[in-house]
C-alpha positions in Angstrom: 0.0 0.0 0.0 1.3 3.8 -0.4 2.0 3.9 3.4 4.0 0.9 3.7 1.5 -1.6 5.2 0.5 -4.7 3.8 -2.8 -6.5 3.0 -2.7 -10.3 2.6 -3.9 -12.1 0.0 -5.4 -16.1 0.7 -8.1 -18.8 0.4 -9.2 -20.2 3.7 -10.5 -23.6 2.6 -12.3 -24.1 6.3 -14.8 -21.7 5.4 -14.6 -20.8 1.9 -13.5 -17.3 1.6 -11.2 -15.4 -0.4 -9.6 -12.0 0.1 -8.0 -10.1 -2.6 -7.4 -6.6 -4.2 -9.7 -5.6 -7.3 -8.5 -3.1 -10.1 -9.2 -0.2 -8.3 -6.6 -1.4 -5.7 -9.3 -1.9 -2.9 -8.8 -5.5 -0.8 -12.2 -7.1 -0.8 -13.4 -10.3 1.0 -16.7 -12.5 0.3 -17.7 -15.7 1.1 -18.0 -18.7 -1.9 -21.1 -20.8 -1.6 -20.1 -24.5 -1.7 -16.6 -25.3 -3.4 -14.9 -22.8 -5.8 -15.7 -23.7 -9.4 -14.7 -22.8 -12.8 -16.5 -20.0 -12.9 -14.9 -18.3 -10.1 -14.5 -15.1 -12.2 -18.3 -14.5 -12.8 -18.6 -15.3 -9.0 -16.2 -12.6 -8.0 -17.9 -10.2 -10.1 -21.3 -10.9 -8.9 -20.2 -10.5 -5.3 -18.6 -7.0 -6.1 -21.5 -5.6 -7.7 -23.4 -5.8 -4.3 -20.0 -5.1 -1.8 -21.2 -3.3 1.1 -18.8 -1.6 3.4 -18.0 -2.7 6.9 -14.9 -2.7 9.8 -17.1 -5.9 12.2 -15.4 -8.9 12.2 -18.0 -11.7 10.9 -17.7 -14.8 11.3 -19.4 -16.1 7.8 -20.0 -13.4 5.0 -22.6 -14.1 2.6 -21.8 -11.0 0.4 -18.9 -9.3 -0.3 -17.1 -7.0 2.4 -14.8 -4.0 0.9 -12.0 -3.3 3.7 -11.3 -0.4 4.7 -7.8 -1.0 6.0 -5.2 -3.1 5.7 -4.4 -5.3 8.9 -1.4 -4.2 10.8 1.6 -6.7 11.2 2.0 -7.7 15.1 5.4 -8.3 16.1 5.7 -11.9 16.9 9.8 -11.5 17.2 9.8 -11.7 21.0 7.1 -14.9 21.3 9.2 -16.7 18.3 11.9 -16.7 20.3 10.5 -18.0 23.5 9.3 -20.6 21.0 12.7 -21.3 19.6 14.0 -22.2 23.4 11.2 -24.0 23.8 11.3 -26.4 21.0 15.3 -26.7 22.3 13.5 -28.8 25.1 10.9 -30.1 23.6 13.2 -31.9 20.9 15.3 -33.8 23.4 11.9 -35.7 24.6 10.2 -36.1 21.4 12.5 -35.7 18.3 9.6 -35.7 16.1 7.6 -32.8 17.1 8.1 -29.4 17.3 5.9 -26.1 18.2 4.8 -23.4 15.7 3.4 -20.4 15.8 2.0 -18.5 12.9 -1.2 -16.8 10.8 -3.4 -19.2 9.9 -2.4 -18.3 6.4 0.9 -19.4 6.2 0.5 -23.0 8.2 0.8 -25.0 4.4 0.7 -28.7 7.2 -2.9 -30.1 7.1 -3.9 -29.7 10.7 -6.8 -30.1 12.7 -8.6 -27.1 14.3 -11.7 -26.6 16.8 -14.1 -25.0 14.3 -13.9 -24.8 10.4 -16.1 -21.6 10.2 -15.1 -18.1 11.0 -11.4 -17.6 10.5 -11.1 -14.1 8.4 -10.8 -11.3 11.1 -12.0 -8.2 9.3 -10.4 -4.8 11.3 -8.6 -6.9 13.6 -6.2 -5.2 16.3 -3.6 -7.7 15.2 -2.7 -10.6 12.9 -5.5 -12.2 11.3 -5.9 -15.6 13.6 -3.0 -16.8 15.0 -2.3 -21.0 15.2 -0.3 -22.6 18.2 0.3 -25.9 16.9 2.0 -28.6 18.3 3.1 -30.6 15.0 4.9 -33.8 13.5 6.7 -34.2 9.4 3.5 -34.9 8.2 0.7 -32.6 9.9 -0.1 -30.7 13.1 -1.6 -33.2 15.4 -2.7 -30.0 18.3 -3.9 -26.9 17.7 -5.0 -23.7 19.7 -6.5 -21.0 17.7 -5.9 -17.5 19.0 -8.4 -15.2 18.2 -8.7 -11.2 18.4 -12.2 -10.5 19.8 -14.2 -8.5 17.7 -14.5 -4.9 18.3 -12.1 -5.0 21.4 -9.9 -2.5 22.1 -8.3 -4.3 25.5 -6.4 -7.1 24.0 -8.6 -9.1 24.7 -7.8 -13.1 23.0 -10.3 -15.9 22.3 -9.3 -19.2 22.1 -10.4 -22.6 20.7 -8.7 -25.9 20.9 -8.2 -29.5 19.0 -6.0 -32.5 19.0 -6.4 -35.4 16.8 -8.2 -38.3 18.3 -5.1 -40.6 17.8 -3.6 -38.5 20.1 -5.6 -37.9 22.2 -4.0 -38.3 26.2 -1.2 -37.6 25.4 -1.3 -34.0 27.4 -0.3 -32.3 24.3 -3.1 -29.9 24.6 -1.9 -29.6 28.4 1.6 -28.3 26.9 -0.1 -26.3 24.2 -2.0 -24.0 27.1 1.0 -23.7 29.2 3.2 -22.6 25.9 0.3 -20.2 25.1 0.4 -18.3 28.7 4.0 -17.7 27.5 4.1 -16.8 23.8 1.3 -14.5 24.2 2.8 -12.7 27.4 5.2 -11.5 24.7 3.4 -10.5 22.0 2.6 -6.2 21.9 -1.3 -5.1 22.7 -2.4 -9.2 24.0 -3.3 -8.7 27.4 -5.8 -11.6 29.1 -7.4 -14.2 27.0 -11.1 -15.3 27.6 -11.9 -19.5 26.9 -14.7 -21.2 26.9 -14.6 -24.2 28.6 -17.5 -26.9 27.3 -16.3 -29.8 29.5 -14.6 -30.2 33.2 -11.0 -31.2 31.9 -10.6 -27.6 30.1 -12.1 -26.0 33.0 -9.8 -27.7 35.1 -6.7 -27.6 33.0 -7.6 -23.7 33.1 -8.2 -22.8 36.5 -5.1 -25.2 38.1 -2.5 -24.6 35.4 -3.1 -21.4 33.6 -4.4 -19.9 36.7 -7.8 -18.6 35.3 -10.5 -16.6 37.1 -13.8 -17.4 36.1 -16.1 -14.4 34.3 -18.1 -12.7 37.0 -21.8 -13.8 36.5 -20.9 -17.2 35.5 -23.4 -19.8 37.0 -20.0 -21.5 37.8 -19.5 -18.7 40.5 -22.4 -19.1 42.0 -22.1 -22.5 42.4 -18.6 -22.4 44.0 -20.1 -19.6 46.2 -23.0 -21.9 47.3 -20.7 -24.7 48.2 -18.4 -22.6 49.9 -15.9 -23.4 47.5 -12.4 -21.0 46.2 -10.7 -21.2 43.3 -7.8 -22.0 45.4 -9.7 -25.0 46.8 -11.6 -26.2 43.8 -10.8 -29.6 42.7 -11.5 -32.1 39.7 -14.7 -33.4 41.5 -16.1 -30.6 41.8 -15.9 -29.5 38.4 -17.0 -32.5 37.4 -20.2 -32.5 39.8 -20.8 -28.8 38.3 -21.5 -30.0 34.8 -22.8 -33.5 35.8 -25.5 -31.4 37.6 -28.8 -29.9 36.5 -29.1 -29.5 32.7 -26.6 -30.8 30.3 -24.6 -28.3 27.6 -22.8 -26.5 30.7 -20.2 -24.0 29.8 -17.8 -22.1 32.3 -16.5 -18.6 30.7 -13.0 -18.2 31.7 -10.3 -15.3 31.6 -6.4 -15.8 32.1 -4.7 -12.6 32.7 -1.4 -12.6 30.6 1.5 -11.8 33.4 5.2 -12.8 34.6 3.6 -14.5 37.2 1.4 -16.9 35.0 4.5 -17.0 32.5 6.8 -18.5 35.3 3.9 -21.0 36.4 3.9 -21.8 32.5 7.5 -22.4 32.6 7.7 -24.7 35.3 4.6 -26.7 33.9 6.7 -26.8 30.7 9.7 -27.9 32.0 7.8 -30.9 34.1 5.9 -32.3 31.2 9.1 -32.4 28.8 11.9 -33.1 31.0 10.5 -33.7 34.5 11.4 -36.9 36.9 7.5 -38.9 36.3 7.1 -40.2 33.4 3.6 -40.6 34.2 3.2 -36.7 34.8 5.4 -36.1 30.8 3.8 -35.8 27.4 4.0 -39.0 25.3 6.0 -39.5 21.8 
């Protein structure tokens, strides 16, 4: 662009949209119906001729959206090279995997993700989303998806994650979230991130390892209020009695605040599943 910045240009094949810049230089996105098909072209120019201007991010666009700005590079130089010491350790327990962090755009390994829908982040603060991935030569077998929240203006991050059912157990996704608590400690604007938790082992794996509070509101609260239970004092039981209980589909709205504190804790969770003294406590190969 005339001021230096930089708009990409991709396909997202999880949900069918395509961004790129028409003749009058303008970057414009839009949603394909089904699977792209010889007639692309005519599609394209059908979409244009009803564009409509926006700066939400949407999750699926049925019609063309004209944006009005490129999306600014974030500095990932600090949290790549966090990354970089970590895969130092992570390659003397399992010399077949390594970490990765990067715009969805650029990840060319098949991977699996939480949700195929939604991944074009119109007017974003930051990168379009960002993939943790946990992967082997052939694919990434773990993912977390680290989302901008739309419209937010206080760093706020959403995430999503996925592991492949093969390897499932394995505590990769228990890695993944103490990795994330560190990369994203280092990355310029990120400040807490807010999770969704549909089942007890996320909530868990949230509150005990990544030190999350829970959203104030959240029936979850109330609960733990009720039973005269603390965060501090909150066990796997519990949780698991909380979404046992009363009507199924429970969800517990979580926020980790992004801090040296919660870095170290990450650290030292790290550390013990790649190179502690229990092998019943490490990740598995």
């Amino acid at each position: 662009m005339s001021d230096g910045s930089r708009c990409v240009n991709y396909i997202d094949n999880g949900s069918n949209h395509v961004v790129f810049q028409n003749k009058d230089g303008q970057y414009v996105m839009f949603h394909l119906e089904n699977k792209p098909d010889p007639k692309i072209i005519e599609k394209c120019s059908a979409a244009l001729a009803k564009k409509k201007q926006s700066l939400k991010n949407t999750d699926l666009m049925k019609d063309t959206i004209l944006l009005a700005r490129c999306i600014p590079d974030v500095d990932l130089s600090d949290a790549q090279d966090v990354l970089r010491e970590l895969n130092k350790k992570l390659v003397t327990k399992c010399p077949g995997l390594h970490l990765k962090l990067a715009p969805f755009h650029e990840f060319e390994e098949p991977m699996s993700r939480y949700n195929e829908h939604g991944h074009v982040c119109v007017g974003c603060n930051y990168y379009e989303t960002l993939i943790l991935a946990l992967c082997n030569s052939k694919k990434c077998i773990s993912t977390i998806e680290l989302i901008p929240a739309p419209g937010s203006r206080s760093g706020e991050i959403l995430i999503n994650s996925k592991t492949d059912s093969e390897s499932e157990g394995k505590k990769y996704n228990k890695m993944l979230r103490a990795v994330m608590s560190m990369v994203l400690e280092k990355i310029p604007g990120v400040n807490y991130i807010k999770s969704t938790a549909l089942n007890p082992i996320s909530t868990w794996l949230l509150i005990k390892y990544s030190k999350a509070t829970i959203e104030s509101g959240d029936p979850f609260e109330t609960y733990l209020n009720k039973h005269n239970v603390t965060l501090a004092n909150v066990t796997q039981d519990i949780i698991k009695e909380y979404y046992s209980s009363g009507s199924p589909g429970k969800k517990v709205y979580l926020i980790v605040h992004l801090n040296r504190s919660n870095s170290d804790n990450a650290k030292a969770e790290f550390d013990a599943l790649v190179a502690g003294t229990n092998p019943d406590s490490e990740i598995k190969c």
